[in-house]
N, C-alpha and C positions, 0 to 999 in steps of 0.2 A: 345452677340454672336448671330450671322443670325444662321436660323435650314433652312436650303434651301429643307430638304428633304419632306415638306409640299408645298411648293412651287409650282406653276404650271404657266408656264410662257404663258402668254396671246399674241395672234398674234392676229392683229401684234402691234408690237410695237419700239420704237426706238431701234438704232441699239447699243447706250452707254446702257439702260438696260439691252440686249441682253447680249453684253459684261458684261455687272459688274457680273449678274446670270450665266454665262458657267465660269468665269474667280473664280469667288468666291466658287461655288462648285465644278468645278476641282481640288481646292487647300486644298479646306478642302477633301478629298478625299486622297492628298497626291499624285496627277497623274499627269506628266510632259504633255505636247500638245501634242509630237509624242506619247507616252502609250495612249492617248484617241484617237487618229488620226486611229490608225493600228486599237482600239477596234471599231470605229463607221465606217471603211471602207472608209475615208479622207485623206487628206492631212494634213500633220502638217500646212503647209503655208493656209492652209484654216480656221484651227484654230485659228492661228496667227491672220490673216483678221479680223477672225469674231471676238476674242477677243480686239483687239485695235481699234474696231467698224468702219474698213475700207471693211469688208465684206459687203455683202446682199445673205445672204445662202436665201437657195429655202427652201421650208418646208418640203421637202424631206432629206436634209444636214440637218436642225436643225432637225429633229425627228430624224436622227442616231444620232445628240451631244447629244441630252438630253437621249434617252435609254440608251445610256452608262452612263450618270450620273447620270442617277436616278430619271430624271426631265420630266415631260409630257410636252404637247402643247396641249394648249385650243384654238380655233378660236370664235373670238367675228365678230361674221357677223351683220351688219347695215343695217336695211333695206334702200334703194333708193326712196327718194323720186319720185313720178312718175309726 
């Protein structure tokens, strides 16, 4: 069994990760896309996107999916070489 509620999803990251972690703890939750769509202020069709990893949510869009699921975002910044 995955415990997703530890979890902290790392940005950025690919967009099939993305999906498996919104797709996997939306279900363990027991919450249909439109019930998280209406909680996070989305579209269901946005859920959809993003779970079948044909979205690119802004990190604006993913901070309201993961507050409603109970999931943070960490940003891993690189520095540039100069």
């Amino acid at each position: 069994m995955v415990y997703l509620d530890i979890i902290s999803i790392i940005y950025p990251m690919n967009k099939e990760e993305i999906a498996h972690y919104i797709t996997t703890r939306r279900q363990l939750l027991a919450l249909n896309q439109e019930d998280v769509a209406a909680m996070a202020g989305i579209t269901a069709k946005t859920i959809y996107m993003i779970e079948s990893g044909k979205g690119n949510p802004s990190l604006e869009t993913l901070q309201k999916l993961l507050t409603v699921l109970g999931l943070t975002i960490q940003l891993k910044i690189k520095s540039i070489p100069e």
